[in-house]
KEFIPA-71569 format. One record per residue: chain; z, x, y of N, C-alpha, C, O in turn; residue in three letters. Coordinates in pm, 1 decimal, padded with zeros to 6 digits. Each point is the difference from the previous one (the first is absolute). Layout:
% KEFIPA-71569
rec chaine A n.w Z n.u X n.v Y ca.w Z ca.u X ca.v Y c.w Z c.u X c.v Y o.w Z o.u X o.v Y residu ALA .
...
END
This chain:
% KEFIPA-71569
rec chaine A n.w 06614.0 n.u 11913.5 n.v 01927.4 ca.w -00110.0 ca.u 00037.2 ca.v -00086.9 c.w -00104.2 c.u 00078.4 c.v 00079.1 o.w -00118.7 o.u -00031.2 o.v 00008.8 residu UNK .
rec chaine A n.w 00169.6 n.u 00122.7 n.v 00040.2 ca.w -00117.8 ca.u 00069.0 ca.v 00111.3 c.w -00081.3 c.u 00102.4 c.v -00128.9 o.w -00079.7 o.u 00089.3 o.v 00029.0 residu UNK .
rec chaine A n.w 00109.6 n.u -00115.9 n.v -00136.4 ca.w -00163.4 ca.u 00066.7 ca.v -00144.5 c.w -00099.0 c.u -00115.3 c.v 00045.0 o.w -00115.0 o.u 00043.9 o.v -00002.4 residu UNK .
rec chaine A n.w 00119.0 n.u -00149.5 n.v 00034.5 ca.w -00117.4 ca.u -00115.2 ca.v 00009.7 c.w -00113.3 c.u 00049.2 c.v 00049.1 o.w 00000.4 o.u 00065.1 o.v 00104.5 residu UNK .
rec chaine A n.w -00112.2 n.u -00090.2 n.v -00174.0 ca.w -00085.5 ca.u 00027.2 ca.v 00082.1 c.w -00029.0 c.u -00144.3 c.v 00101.8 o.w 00055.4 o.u -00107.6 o.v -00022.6 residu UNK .
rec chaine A n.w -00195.3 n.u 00140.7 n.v 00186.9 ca.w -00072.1 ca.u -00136.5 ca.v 00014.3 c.w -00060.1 c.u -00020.5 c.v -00033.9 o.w -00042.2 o.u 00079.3 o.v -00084.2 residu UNK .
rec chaine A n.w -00041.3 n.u -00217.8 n.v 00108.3 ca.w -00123.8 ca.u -00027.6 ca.v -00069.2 c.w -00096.5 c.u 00047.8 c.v 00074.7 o.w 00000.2 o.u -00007.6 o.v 00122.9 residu UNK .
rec chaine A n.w -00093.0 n.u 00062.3 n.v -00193.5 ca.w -00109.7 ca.u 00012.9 ca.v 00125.8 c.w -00110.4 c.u -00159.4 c.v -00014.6 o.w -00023.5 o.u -00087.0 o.v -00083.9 residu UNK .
rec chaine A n.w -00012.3 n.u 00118.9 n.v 00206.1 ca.w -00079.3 ca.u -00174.6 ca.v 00056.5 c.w -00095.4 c.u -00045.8 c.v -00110.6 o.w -00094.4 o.u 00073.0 o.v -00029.9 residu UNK .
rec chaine A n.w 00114.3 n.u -00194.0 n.v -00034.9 ca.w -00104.7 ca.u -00011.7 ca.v -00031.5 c.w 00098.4 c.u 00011.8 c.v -00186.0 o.w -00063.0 o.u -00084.2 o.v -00064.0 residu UNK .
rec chaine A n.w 00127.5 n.u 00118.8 n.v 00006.0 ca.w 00040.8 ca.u -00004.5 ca.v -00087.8 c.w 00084.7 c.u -00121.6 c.v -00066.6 o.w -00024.3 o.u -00043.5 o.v -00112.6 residu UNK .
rec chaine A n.w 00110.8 n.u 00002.4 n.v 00184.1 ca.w 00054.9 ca.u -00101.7 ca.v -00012.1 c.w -00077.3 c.u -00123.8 c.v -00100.3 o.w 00027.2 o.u -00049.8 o.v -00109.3 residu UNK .
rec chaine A n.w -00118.8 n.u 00034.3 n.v 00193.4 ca.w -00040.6 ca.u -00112.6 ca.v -00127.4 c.w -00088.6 c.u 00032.0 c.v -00161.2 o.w -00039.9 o.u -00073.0 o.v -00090.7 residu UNK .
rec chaine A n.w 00037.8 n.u 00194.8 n.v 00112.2 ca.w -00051.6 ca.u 00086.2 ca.v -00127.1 c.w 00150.0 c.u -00051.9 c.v -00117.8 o.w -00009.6 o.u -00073.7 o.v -00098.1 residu UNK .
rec chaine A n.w 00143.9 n.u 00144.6 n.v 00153.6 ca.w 00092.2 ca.u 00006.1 ca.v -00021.5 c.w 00056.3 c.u -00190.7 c.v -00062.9 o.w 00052.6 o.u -00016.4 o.v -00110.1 residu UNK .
rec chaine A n.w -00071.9 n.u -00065.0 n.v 00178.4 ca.w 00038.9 ca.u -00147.3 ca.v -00011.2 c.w -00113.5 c.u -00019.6 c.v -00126.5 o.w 00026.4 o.u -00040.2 o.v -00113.3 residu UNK .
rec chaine A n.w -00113.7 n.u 00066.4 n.v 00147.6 ca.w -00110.4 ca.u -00063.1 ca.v -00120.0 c.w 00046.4 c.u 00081.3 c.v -00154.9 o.w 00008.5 o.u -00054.1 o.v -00110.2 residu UNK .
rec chaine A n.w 00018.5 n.u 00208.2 n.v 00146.8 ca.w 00025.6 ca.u 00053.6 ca.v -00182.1 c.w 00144.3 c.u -00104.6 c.v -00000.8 o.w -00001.1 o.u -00078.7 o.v -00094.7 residu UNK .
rec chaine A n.w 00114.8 n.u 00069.0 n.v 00180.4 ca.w 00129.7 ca.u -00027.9 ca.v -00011.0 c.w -00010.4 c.u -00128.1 c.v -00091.8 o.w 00071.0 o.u -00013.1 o.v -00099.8 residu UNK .
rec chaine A n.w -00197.6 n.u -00114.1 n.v 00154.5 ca.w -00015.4 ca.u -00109.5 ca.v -00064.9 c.w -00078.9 c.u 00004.1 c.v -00157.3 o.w 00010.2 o.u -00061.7 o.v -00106.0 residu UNK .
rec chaine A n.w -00080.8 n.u 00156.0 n.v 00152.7 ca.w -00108.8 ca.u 00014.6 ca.v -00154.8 c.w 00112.7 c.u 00042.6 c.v -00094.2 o.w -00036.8 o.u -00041.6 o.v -00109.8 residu UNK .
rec chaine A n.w 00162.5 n.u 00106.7 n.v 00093.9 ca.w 00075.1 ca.u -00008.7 ca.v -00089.5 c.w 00010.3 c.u -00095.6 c.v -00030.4 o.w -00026.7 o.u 00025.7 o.v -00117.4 residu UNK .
rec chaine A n.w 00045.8 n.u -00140.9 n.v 00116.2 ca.w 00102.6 ca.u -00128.6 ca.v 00032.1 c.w 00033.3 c.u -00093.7 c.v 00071.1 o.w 00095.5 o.u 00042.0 o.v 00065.4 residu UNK .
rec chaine A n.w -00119.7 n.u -00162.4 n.v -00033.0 ca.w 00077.9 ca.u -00093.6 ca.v 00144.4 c.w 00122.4 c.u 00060.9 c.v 00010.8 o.w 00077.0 o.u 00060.7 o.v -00074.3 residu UNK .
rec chaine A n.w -00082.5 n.u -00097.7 n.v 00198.3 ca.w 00166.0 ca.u 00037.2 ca.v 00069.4 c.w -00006.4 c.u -00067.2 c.v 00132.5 o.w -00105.7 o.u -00048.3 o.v 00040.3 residu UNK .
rec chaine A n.w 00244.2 n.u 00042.9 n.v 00046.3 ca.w 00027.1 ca.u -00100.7 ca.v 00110.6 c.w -00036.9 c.u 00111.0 c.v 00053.4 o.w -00048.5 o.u 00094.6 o.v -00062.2 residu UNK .
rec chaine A n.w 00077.8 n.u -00101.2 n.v 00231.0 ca.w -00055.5 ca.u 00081.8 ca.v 00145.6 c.w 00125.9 c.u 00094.8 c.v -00035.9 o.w -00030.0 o.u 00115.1 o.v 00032.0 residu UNK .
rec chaine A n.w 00137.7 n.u -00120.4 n.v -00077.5 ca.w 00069.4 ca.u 00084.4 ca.v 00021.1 c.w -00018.7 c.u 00096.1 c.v -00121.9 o.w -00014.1 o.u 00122.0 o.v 00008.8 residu UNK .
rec chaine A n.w 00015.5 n.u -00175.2 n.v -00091.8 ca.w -00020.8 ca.u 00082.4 ca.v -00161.4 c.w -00146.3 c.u 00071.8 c.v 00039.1 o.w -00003.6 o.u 00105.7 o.v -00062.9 residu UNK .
rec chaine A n.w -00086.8 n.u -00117.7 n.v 00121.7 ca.w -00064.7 ca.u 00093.5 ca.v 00015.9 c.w 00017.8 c.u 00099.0 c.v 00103.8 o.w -00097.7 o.u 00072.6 o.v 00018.3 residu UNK .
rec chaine A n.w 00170.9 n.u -00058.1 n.v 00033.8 ca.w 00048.1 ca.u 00074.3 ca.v 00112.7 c.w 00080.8 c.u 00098.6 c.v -00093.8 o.w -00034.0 o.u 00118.1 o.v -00008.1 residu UNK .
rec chaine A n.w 00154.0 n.u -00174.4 n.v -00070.7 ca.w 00065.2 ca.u 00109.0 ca.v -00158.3 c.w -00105.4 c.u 00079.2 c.v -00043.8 o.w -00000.9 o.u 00123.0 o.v 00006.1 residu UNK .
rec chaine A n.w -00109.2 n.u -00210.1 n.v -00061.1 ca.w -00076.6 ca.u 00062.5 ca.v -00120.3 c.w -00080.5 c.u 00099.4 c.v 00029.5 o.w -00060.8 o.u 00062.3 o.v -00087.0 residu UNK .
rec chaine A n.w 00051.9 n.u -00036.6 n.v 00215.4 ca.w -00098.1 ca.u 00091.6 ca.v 00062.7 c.w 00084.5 c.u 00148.4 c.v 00017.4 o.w -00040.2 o.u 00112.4 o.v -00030.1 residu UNK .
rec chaine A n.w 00201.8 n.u -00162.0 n.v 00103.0 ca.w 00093.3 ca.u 00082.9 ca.v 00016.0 c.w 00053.4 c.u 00048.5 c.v -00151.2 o.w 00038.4 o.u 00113.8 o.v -00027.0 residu UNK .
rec chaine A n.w -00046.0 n.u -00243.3 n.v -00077.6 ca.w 00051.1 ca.u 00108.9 ca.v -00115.3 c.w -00111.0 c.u 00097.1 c.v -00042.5 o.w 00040.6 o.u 00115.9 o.v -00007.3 residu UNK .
rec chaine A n.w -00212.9 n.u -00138.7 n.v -00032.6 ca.w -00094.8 ca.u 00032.4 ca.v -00030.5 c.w -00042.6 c.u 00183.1 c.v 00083.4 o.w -00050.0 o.u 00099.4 o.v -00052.6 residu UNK .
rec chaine A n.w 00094.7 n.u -00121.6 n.v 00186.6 ca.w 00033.6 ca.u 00125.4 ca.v 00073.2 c.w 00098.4 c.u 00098.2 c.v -00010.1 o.w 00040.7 o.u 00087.1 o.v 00077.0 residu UNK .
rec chaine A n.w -00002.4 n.u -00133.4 n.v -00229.1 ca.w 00157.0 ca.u 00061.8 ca.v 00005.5 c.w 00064.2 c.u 00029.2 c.v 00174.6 o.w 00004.6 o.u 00116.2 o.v 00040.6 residu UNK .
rec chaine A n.w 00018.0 n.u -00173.4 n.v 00004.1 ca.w 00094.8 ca.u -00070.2 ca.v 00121.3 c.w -00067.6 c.u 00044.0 c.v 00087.2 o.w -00000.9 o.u -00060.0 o.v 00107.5 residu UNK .
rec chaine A n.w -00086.7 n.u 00192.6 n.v -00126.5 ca.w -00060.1 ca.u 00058.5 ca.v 00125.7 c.w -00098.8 c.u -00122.2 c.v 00129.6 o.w -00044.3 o.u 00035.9 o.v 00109.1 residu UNK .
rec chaine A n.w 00035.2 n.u -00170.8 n.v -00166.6 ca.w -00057.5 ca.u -00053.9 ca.v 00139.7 c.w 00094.4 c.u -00115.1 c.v 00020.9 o.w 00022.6 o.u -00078.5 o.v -00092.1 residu UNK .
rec chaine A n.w 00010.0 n.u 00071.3 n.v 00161.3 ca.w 00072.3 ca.u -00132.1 ca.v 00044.6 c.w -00088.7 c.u -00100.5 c.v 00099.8 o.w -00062.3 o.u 00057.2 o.v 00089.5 residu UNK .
rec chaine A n.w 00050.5 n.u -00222.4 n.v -00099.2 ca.w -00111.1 ca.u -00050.5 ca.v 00057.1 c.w 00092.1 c.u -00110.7 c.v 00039.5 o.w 00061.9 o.u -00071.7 o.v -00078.7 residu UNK .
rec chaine A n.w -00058.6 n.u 00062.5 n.v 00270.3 ca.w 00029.9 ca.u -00110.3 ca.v 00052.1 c.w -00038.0 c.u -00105.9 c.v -00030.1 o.w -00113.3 o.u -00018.7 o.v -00044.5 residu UNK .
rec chaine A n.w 00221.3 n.u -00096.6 n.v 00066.6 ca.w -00042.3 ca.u -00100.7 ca.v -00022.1 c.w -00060.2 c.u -00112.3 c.v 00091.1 o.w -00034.2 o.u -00112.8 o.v -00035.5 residu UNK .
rec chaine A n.w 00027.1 n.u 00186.0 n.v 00201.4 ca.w -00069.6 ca.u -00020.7 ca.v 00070.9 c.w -00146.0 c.u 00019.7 c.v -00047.1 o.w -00075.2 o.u -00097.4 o.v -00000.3 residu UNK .
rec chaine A n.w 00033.1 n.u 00215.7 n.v -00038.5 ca.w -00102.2 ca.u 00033.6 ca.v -00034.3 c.w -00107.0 c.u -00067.2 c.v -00127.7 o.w -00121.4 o.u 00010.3 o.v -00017.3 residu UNK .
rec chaine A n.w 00214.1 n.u -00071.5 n.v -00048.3 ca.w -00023.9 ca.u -00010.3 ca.v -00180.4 c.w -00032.7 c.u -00149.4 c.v 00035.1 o.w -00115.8 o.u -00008.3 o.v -00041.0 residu UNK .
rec chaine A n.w 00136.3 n.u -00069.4 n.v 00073.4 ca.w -00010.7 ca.u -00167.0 ca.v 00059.6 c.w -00136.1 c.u -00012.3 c.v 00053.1 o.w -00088.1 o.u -00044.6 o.v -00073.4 residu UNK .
rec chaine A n.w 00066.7 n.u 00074.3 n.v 00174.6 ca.w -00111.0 ca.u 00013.6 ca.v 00092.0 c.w -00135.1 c.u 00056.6 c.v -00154.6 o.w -00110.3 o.u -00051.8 o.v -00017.4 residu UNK .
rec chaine A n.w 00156.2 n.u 00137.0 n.v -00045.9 ca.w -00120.4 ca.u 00036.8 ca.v -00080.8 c.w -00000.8 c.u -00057.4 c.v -00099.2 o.w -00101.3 o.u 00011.5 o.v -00068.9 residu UNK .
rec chaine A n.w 00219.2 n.u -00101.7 n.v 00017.0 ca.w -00012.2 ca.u -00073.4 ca.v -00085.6 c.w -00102.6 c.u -00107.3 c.v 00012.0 o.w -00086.4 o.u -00040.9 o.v -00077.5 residu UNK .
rec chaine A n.w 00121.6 n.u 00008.3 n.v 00195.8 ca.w -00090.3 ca.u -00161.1 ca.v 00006.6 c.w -00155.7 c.u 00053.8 c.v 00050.8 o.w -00091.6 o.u -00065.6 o.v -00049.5 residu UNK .
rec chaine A n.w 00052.8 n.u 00170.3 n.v 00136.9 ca.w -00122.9 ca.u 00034.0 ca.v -00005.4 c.w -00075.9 c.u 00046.5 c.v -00118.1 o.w -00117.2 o.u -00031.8 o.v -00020.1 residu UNK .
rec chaine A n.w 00175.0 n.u 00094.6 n.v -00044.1 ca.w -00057.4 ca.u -00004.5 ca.v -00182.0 c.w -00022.1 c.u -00118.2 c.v -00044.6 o.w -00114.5 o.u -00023.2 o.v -00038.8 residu UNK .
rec chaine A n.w 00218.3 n.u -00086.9 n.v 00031.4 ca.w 00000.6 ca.u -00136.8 ca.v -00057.5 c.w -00145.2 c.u -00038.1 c.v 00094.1 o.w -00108.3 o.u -00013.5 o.v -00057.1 residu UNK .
rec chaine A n.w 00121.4 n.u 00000.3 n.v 00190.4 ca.w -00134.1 ca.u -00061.4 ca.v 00079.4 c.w -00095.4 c.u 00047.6 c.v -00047.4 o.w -00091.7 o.u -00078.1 o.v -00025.9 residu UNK .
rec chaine A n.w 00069.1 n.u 00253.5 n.v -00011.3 ca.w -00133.3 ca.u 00000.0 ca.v -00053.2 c.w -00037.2 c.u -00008.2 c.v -00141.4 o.w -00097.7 o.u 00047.1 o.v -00058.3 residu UNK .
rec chaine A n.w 00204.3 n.u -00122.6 n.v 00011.8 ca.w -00021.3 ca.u -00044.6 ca.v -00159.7 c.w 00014.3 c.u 00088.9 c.v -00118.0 o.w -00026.6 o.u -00022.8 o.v -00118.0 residu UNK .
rec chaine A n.w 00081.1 n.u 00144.3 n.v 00183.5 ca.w 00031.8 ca.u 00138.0 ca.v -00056.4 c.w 00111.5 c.u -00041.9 c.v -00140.3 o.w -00013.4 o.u 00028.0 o.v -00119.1 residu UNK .
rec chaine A n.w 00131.9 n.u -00110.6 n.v 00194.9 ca.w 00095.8 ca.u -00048.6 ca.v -00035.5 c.w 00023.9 c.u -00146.9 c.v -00017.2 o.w -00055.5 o.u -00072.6 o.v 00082.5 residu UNK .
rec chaine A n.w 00120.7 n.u 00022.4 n.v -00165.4 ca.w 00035.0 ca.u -00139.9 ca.v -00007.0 c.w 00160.6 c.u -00002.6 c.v -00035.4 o.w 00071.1 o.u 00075.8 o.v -00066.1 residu UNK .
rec chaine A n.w -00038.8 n.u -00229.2 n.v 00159.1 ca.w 00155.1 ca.u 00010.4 ca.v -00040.8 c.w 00049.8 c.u -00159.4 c.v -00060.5 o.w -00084.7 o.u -00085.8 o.v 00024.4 residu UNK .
rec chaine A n.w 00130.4 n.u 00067.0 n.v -00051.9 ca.w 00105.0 ca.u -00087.1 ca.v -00079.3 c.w 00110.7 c.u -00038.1 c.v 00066.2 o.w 00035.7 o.u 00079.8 o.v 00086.7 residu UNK .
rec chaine A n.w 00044.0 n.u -00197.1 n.v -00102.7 ca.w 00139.1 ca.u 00044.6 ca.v 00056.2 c.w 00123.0 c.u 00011.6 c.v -00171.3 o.w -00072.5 o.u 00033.6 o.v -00093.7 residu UNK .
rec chaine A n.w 00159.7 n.u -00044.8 n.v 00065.8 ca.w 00067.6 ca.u 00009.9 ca.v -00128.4 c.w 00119.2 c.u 00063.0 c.v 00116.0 o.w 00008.4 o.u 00020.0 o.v 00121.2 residu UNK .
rec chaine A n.w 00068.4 n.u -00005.6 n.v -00236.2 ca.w 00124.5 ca.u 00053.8 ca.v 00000.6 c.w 00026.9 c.u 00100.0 c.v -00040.9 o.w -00040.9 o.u 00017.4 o.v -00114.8 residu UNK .
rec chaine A n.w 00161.7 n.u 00163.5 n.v 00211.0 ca.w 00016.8 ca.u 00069.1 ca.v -00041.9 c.w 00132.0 c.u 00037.6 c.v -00066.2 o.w 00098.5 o.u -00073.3 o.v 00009.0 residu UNK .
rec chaine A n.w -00098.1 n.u 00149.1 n.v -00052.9 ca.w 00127.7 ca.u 00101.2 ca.v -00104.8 c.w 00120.0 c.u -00088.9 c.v 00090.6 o.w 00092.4 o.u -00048.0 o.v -00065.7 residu UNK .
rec chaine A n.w -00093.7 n.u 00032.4 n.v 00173.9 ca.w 00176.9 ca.u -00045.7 ca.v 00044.7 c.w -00044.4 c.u -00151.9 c.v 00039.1 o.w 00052.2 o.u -00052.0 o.v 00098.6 residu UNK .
rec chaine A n.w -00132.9 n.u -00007.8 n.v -00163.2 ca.w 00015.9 ca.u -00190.1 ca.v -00013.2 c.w -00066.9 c.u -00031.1 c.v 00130.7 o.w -00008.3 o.u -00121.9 o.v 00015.0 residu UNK .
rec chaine A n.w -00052.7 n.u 00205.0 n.v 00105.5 ca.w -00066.8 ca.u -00083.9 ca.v 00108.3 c.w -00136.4 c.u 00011.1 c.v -00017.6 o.w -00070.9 o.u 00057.2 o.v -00082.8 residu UNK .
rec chaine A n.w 00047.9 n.u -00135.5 n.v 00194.8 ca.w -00145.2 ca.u -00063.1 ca.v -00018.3 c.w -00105.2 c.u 00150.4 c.v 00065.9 o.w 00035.2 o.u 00051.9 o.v 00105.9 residu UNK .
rec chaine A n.w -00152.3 n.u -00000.7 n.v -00177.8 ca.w -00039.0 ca.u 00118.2 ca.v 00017.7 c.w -00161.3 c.u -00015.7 c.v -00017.1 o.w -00060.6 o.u -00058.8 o.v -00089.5 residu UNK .
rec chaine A n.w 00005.0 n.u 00135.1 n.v 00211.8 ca.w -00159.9 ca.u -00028.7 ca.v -00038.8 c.w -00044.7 c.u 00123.5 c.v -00050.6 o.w 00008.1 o.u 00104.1 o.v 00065.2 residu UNK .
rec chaine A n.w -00070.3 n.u -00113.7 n.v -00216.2 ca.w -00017.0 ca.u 00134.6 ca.v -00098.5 c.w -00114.2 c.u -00034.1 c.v 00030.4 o.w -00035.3 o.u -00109.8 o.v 00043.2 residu UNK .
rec chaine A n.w -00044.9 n.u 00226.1 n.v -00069.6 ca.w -00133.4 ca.u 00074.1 ca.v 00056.9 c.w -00029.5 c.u 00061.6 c.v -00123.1 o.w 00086.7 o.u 00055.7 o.v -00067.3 residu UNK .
rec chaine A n.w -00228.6 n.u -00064.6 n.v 00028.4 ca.w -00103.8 ca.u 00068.9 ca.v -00086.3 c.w -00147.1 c.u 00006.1 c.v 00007.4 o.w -00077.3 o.u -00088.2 o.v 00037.7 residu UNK .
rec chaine A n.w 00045.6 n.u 00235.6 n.v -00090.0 ca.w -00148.7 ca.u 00041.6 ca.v 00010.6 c.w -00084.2 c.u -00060.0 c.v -00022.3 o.w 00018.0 o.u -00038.7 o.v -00115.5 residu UNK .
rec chaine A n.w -00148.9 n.u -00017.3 n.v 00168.2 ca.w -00105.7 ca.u -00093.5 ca.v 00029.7 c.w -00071.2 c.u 00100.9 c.v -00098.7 o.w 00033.2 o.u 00115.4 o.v -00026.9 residu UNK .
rec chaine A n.w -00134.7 n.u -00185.9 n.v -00017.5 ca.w -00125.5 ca.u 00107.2 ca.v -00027.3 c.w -00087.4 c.u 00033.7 c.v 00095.6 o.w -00095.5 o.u 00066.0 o.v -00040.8 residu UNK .
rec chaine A n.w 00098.0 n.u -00089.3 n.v 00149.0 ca.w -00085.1 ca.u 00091.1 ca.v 00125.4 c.w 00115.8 c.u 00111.4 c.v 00033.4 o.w -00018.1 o.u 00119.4 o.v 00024.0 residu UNK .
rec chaine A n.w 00131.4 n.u -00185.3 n.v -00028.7 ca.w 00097.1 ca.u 00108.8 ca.v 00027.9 c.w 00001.4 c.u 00105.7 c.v -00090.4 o.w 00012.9 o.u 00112.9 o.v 00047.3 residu UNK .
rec chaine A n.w -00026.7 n.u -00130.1 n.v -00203.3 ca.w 00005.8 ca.u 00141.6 ca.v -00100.7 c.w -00115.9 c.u 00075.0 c.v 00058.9 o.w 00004.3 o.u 00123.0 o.v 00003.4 residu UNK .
rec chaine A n.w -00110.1 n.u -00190.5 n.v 00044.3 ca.w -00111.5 ca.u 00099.6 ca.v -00004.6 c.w 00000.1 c.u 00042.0 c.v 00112.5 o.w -00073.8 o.u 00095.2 o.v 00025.3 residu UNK .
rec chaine A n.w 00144.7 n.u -00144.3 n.v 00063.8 ca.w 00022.1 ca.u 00106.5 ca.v 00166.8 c.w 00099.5 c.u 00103.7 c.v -00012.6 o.w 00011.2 o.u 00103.3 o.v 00066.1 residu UNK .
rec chaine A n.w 00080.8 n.u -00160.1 n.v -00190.1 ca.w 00097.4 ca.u 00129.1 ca.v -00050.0 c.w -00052.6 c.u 00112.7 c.v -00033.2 o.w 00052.6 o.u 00107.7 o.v 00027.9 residu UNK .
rec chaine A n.w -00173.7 n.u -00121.3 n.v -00097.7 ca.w -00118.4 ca.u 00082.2 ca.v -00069.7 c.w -00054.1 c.u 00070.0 c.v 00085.7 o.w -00015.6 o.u 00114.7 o.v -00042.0 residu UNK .
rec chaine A n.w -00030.4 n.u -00134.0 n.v 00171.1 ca.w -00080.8 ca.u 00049.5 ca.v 00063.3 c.w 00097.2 c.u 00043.9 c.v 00116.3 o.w -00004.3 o.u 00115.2 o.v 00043.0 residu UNK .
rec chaine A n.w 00071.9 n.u -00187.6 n.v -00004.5 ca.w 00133.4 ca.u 00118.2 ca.v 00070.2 c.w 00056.0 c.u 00132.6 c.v -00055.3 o.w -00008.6 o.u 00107.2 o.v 00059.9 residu UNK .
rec chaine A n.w 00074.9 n.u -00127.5 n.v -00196.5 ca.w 00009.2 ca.u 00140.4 ca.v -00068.3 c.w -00138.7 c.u 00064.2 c.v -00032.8 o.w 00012.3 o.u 00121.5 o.v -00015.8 residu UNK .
rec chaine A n.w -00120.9 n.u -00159.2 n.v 00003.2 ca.w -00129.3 ca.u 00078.2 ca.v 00000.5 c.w 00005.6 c.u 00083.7 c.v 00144.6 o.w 00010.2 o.u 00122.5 o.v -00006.3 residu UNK .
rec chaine A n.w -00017.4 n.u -00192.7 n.v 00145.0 ca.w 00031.2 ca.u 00095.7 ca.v 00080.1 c.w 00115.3 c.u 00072.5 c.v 00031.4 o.w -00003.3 o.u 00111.1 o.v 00052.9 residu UNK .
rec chaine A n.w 00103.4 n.u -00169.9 n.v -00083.5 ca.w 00107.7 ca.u 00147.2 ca.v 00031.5 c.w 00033.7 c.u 00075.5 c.v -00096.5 o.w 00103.8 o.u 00063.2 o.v 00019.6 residu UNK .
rec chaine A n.w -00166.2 n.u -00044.0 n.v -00138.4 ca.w -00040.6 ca.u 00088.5 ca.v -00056.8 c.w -00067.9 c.u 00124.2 c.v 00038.8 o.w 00046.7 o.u 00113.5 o.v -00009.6 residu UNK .
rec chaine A n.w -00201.5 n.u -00159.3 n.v 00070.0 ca.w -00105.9 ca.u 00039.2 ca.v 00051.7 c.w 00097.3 c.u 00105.4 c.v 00125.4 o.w -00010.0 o.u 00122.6 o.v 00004.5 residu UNK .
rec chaine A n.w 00091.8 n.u -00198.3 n.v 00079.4 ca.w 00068.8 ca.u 00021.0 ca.v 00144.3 c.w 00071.1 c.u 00117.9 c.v -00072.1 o.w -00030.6 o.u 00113.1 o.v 00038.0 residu UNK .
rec chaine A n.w 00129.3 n.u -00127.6 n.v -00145.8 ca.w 00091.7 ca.u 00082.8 ca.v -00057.8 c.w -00078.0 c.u 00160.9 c.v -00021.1 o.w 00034.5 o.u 00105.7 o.v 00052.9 residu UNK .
rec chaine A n.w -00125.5 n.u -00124.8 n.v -00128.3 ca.w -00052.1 ca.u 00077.1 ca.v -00006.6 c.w -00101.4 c.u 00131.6 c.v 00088.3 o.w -00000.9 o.u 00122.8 o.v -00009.2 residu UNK .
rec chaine A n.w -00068.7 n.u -00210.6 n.v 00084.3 ca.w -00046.9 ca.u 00054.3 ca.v 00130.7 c.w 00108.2 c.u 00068.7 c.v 00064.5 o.w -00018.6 o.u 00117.7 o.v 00030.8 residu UNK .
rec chaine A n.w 00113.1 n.u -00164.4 n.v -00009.1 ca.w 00143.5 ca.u 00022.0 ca.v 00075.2 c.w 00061.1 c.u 00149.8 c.v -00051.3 o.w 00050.1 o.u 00091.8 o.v 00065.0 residu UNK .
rec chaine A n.w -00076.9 n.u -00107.9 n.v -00213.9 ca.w 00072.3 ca.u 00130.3 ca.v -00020.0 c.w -00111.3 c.u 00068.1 c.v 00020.2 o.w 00025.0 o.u 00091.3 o.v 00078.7 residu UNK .
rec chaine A n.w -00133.6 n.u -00091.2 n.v -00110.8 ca.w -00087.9 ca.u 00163.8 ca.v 00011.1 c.w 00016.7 c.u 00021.8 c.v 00129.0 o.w 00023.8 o.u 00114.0 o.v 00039.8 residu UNK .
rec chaine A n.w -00031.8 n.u -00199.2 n.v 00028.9 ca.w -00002.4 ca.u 00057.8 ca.v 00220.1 c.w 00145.3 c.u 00091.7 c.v -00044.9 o.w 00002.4 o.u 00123.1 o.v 00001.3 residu UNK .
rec chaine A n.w 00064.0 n.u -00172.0 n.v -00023.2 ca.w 00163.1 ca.u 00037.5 ca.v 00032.9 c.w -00005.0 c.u 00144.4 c.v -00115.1 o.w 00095.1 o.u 00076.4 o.v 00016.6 residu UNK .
rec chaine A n.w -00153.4 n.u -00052.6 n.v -00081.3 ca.w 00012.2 ca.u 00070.0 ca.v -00121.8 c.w -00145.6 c.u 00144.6 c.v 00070.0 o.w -00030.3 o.u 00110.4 o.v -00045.3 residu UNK .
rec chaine A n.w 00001.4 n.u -00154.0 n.v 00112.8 ca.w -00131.1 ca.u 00111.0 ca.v 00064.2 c.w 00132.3 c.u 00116.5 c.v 00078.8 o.w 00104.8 o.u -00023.6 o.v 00060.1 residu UNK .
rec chaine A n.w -00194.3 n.u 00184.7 n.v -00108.7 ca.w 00095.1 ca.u 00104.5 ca.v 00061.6 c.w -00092.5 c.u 00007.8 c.v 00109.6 o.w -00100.2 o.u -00069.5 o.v 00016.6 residu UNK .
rec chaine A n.w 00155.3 n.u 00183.9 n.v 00073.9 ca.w -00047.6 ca.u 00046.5 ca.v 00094.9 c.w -00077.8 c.u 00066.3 c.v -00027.1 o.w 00016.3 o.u 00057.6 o.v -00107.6 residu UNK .
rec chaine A n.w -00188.6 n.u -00015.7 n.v 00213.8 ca.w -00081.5 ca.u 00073.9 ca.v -00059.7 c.w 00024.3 c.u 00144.4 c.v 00021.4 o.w 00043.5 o.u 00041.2 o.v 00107.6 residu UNK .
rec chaine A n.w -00072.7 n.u 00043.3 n.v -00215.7 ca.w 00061.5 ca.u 00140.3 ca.v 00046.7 c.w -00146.9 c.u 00057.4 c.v 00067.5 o.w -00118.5 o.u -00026.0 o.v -00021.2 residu UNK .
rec chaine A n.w 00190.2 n.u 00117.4 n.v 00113.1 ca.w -00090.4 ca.u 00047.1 ca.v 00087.4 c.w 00004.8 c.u 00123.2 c.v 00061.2 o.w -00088.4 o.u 00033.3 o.v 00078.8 residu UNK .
END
């Protein structure tokens, strides 16, 4: 899959928080939902996806459950806190802001002279 894009720093948990605000899902189903939601273009370790799972959960971003998934084992599903919707809020408020800034630099011609 060398179309993938990376993540750049700092995205990842932007990414986990919309993945959950759809819906609960286990550590792995959000690792899918992000990759289906990207139409395949990001793929997200699962080294990576663990570690930010539970630091979201620590800062109360996230809350988890344990239940059971789609193939009968025991699975800890994860869903959006309400401090978490509203950091969702204000994360896409700035990379919006970022998106945008981003293109006019990149979108400036050369000065003629």
């Amino acid at each position: 899959m060398s179309d993938q894009l990376d993540l750049m720093q700092g995205t990842l948990d932007m990414l986990i928080l919309k993945a959950v605000s759809l819906g609960s899902l286990h550590g792995y189903g959000v690792l899918l939902r992000i990759q289906q939601i990207s139409g395949d273009q990001l793929a997200i370790l699962q080294g990576s996806l663990y570690p930010a799972l539970y630091r979201l959960e620590h800062q109360g971003l996230i809350a988890s459950e344990w239940g059971e998934s789609d193939n009968n084992r025991r699975a800890k599903f994860y869903r959006l806190t309400a401090a978490g919707r509203k950091q969702l809020r204000v994360e896409t408020e700035k990379w919006n802001r970022m998106v945008a800034l981003m293109a006019g630099i990149l979108s400036t011609a050369p000065e003629q002279g």
